[in-house]
CHARMM internal coordinates of N, CA and C (Angstrom, degrees):
IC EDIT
DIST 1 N 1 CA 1.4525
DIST 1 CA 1 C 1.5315
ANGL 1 N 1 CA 1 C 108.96
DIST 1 C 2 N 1.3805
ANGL 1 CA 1 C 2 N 119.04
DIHE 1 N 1 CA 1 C 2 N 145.34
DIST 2 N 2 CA 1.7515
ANGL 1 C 2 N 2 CA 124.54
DIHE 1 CA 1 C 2 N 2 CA -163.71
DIST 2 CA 2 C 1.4595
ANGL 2 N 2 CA 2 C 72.23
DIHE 1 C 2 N 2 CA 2 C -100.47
DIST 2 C 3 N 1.3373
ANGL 2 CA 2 C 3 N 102.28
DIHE 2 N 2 CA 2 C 3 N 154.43
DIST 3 N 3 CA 1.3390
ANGL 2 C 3 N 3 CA 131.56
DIHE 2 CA 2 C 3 N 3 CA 160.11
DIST 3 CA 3 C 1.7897
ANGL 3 N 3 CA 3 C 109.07
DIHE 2 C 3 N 3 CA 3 C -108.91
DIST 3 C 4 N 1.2065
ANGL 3 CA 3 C 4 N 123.86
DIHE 3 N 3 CA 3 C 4 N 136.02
DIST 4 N 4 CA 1.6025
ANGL 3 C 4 N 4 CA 106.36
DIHE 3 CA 3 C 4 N 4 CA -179.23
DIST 4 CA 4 C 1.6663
ANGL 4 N 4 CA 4 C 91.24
DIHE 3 C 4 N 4 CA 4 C -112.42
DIST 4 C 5 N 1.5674
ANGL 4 CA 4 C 5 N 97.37
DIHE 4 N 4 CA 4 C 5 N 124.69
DIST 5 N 5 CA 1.7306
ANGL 4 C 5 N 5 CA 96.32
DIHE 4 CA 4 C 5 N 5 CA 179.81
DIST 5 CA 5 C 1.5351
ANGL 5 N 5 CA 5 C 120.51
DIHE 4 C 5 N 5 CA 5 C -67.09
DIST 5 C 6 N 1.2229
ANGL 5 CA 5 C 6 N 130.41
DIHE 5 N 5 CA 5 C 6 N -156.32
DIST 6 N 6 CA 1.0641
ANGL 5 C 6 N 6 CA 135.83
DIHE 5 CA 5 C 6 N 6 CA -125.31
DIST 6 CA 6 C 1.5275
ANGL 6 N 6 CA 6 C 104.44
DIHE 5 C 6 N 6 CA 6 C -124.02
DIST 6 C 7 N 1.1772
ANGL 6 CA 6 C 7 N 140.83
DIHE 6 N 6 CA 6 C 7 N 122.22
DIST 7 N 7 CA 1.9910
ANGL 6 C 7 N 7 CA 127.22
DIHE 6 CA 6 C 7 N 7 CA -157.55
DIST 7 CA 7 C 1.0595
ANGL 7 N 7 CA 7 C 76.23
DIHE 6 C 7 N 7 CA 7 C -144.73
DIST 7 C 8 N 1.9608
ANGL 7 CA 7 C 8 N 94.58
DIHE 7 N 7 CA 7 C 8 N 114.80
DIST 8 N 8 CA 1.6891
ANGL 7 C 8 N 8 CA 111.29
DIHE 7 CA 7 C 8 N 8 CA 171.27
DIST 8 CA 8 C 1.3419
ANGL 8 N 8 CA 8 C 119.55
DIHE 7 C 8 N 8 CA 8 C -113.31
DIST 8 C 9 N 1.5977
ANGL 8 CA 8 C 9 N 97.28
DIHE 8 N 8 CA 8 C 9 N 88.88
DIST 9 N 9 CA 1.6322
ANGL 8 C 9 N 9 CA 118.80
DIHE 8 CA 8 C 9 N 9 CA -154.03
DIST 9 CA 9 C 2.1667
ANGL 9 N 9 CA 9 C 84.57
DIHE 8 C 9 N 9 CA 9 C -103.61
DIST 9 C 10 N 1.3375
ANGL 9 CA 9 C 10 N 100.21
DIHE 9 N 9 CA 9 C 10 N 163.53
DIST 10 N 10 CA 1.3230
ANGL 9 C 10 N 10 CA 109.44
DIHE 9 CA 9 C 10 N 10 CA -171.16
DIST 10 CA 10 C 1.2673
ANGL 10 N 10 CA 10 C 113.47
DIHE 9 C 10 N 10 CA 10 C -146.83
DIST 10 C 11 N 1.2840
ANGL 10 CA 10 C 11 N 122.01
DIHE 10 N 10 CA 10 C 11 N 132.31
DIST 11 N 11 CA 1.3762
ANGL 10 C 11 N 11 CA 130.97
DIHE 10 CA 10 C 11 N 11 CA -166.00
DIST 11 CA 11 C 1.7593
ANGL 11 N 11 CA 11 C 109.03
DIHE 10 C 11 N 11 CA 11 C -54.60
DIST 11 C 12 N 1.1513
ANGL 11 CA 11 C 12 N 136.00
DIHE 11 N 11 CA 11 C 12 N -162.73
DIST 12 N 12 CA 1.6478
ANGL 11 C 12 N 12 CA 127.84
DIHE 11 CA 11 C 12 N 12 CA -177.69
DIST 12 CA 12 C 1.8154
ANGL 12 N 12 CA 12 C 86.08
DIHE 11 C 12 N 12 CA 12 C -130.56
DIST 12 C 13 N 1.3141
ANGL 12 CA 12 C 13 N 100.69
DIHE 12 N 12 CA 12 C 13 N 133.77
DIST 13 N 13 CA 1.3113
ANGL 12 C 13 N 13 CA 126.93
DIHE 12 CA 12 C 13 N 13 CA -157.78
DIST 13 CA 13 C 1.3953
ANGL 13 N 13 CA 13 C 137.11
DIHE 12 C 13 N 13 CA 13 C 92.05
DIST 13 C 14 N 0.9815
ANGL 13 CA 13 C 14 N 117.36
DIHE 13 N 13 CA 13 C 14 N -23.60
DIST 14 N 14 CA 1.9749
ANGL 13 C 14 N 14 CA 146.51
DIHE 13 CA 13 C 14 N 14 CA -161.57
DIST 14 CA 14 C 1.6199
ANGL 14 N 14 CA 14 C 71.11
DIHE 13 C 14 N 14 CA 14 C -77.21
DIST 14 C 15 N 1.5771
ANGL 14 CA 14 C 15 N 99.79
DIHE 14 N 14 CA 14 C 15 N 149.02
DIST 15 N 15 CA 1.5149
ANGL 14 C 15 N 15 CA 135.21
DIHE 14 CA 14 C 15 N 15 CA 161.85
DIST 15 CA 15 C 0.8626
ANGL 15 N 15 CA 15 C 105.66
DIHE 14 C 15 N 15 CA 15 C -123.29
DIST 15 C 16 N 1.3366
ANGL 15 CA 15 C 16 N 109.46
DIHE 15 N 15 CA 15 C 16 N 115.41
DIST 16 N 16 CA 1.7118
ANGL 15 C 16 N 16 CA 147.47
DIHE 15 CA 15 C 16 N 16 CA 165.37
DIST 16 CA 16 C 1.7353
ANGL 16 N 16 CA 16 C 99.98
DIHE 15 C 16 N 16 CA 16 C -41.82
DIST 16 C 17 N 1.3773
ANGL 16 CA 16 C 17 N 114.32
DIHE 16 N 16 CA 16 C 17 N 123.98
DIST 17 N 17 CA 1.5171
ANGL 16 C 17 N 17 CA 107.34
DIHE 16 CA 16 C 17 N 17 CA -175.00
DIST 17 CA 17 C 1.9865
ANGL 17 N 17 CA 17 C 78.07
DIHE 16 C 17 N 17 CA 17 C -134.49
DIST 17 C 18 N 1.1061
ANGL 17 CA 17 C 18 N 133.25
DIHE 17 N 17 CA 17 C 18 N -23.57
DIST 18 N 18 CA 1.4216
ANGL 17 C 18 N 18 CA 102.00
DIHE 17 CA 17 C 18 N 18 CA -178.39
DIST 18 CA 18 C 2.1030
ANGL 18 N 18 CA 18 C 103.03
DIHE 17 C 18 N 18 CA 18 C -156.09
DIST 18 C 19 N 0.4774
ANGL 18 CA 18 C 19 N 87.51
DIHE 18 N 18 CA 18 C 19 N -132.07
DIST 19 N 19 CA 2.2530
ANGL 18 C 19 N 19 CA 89.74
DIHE 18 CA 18 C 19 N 19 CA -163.89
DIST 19 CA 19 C 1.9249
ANGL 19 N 19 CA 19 C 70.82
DIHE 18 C 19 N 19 CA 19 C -90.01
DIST 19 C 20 N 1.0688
ANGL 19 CA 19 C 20 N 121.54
DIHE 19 N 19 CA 19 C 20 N -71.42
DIST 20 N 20 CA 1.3965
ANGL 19 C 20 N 20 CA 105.64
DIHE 19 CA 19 C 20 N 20 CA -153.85
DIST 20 CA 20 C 2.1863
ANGL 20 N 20 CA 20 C 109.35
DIHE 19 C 20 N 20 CA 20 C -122.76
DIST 20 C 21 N 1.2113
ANGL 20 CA 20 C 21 N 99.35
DIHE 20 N 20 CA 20 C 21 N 13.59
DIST 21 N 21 CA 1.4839
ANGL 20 C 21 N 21 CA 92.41
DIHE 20 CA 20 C 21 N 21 CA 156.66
DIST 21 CA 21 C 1.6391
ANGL 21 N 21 CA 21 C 125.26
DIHE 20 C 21 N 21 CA 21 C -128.08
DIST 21 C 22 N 1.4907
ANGL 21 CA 21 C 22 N 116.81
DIHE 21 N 21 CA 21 C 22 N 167.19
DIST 22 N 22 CA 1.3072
ANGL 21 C 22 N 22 CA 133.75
DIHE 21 CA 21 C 22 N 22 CA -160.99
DIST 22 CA 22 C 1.3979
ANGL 22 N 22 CA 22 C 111.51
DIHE 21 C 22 N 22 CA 22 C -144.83
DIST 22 C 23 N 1.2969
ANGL 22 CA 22 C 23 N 112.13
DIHE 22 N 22 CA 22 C 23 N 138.71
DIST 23 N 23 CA 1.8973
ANGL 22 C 23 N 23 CA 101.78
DIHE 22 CA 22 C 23 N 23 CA 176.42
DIST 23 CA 23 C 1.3415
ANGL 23 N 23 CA 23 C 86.27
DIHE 22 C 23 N 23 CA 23 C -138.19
DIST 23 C 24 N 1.3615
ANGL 23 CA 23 C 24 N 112.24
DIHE 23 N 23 CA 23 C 24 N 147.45
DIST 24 N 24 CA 1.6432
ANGL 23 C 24 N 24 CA 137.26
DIHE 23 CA 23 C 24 N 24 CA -155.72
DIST 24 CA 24 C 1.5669
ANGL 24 N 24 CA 24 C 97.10
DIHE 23 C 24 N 24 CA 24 C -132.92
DIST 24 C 25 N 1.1307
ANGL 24 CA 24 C 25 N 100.95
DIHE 24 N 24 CA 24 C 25 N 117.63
DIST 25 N 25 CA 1.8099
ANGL 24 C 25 N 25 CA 91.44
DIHE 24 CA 24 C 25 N 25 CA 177.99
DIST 25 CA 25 C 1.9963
ANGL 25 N 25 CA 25 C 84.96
DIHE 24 C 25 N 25 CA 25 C -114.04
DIST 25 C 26 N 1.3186
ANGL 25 CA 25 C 26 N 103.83
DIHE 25 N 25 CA 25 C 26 N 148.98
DIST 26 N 26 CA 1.7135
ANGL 25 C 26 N 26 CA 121.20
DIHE 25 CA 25 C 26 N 26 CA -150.75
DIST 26 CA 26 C 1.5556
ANGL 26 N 26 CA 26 C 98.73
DIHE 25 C 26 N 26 CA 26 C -170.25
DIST 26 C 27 N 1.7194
ANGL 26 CA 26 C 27 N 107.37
DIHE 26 N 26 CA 26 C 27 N 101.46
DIST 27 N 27 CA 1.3105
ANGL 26 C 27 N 27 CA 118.93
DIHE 26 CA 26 C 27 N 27 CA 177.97
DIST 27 CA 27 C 1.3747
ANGL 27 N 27 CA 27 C 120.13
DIHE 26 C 27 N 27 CA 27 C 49.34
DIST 27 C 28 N 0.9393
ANGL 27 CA 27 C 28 N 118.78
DIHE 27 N 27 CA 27 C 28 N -87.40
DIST 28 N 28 CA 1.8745
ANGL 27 C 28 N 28 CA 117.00
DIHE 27 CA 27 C 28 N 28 CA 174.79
DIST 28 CA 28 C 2.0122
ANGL 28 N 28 CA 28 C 116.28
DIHE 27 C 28 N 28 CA 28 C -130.79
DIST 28 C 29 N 1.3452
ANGL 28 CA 28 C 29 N 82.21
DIHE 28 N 28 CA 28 C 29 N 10.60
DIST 29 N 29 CA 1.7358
ANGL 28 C 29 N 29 CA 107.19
DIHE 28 CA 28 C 29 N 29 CA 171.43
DIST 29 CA 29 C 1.3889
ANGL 29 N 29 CA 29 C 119.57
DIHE 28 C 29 N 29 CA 29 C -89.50
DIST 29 C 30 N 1.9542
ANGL 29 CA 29 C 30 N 121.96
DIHE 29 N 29 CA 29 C 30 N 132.37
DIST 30 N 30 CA 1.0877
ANGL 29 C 30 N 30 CA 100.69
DIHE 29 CA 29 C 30 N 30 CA 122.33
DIST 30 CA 30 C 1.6377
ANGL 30 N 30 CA 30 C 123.50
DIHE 29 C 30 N 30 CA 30 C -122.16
DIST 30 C 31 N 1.4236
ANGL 30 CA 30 C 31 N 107.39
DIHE 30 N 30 CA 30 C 31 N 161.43
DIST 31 N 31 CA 1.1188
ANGL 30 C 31 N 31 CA 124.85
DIHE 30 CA 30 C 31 N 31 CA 168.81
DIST 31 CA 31 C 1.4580
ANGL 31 N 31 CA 31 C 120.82
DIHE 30 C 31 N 31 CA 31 C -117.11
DIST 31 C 32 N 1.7774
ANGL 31 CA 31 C 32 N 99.08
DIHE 31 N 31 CA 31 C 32 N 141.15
DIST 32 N 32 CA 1.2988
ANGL 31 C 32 N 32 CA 118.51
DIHE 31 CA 31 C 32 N 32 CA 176.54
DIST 32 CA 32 C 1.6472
ANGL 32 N 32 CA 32 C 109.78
DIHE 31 C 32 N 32 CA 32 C -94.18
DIST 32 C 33 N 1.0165
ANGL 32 CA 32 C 33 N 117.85
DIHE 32 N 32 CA 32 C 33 N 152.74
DIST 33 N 33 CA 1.8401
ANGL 32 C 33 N 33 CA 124.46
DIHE 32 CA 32 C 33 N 33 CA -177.64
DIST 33 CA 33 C 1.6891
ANGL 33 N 33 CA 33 C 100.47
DIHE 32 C 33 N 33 CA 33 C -129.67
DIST 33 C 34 N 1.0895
ANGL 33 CA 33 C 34 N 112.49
DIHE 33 N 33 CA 33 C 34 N 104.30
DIST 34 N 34 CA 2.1035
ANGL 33 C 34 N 34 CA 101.55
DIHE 33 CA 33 C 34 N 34 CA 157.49
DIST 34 CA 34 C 1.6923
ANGL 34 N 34 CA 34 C 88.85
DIHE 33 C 34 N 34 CA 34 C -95.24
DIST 34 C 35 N 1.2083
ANGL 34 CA 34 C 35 N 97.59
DIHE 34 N 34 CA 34 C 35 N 136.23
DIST 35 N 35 CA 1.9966
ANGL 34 C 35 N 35 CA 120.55
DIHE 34 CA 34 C 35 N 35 CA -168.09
DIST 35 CA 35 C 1.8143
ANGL 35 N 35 CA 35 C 94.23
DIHE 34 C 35 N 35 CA 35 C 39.07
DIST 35 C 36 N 1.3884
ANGL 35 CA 35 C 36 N 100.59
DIHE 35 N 35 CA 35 C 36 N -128.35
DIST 36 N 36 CA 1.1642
ANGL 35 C 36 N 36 CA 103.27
DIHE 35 CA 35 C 36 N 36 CA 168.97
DIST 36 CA 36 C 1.5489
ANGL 36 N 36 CA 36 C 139.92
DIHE 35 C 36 N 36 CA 36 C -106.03
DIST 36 C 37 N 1.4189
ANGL 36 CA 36 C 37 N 111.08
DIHE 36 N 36 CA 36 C 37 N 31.69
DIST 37 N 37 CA 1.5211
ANGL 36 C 37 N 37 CA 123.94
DIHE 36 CA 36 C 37 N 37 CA 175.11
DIST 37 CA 37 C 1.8115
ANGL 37 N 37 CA 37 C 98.36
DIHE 36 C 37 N 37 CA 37 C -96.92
DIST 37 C 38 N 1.5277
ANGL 37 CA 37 C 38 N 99.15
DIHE 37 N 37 CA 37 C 38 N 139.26
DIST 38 N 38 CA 1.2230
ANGL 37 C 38 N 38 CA 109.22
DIHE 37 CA 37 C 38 N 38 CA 174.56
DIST 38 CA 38 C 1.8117
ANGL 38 N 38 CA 38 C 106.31
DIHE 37 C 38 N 38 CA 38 C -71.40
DIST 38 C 39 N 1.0650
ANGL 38 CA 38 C 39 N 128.73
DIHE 38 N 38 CA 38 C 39 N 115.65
DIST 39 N 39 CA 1.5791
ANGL 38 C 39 N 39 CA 132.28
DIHE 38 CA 38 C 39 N 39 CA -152.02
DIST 39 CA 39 C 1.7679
ANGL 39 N 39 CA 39 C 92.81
DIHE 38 C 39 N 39 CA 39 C -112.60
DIST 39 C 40 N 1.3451
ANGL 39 CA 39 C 40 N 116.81
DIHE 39 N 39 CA 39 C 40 N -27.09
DIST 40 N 40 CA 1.5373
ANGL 39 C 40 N 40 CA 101.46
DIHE 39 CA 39 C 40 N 40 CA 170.50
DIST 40 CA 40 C 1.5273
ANGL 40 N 40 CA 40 C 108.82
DIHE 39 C 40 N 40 CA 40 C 175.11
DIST 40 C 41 N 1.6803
ANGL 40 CA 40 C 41 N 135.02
DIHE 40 N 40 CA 40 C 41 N 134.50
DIST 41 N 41 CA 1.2047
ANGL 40 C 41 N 41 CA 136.69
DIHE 40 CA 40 C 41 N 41 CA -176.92
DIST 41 CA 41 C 1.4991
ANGL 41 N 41 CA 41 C 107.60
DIHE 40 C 41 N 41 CA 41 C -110.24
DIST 41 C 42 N 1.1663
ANGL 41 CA 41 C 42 N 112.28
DIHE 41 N 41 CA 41 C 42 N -172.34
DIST 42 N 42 CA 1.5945
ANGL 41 C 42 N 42 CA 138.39
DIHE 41 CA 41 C 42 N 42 CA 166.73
DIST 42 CA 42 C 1.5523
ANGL 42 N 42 CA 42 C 113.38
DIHE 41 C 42 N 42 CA 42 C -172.04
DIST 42 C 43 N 1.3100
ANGL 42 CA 42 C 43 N 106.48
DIHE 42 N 42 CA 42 C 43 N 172.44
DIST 43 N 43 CA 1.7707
ANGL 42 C 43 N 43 CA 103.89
DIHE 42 CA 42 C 43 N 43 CA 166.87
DIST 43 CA 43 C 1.9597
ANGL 43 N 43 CA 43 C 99.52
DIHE 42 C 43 N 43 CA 43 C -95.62
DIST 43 C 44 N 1.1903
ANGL 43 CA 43 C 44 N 89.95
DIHE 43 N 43 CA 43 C 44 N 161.49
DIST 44 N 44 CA 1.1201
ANGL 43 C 44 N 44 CA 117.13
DIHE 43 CA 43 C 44 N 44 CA -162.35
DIST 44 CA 44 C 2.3885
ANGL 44 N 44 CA 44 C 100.29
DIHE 43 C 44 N 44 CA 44 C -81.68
DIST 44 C 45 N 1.9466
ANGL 44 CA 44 C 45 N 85.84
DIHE 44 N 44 CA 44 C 45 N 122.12
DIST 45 N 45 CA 1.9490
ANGL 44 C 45 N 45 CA 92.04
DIHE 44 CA 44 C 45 N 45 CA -151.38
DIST 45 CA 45 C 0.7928
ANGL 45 N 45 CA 45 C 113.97
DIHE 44 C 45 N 45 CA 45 C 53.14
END
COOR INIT
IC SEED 1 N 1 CA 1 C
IC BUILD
């Protein structure tokens, strides 16, 4: 079975905080990214 590796692509705005995550702050959001899957939100405080 192929495994297809891992493409640590990043939304446009997101700040790069490590090799493969991003947090996007968006209206009263933030969001976390591992590559480019949204990996977890909240509202913003």
């Amino acid at each position: 079975m192929y495994k297809q590796p891992f493409l640590p692509g990043f939304p446009d705005g997101a700040v790069k905080v490590g090799a493969m995550l991003s947090i996007l702050e968006k209206d009263d959001h933030v969001i976390y990214f591992v590559g480019g899957d949204n990996y977890f939100s909240h509202n913003r405080g």
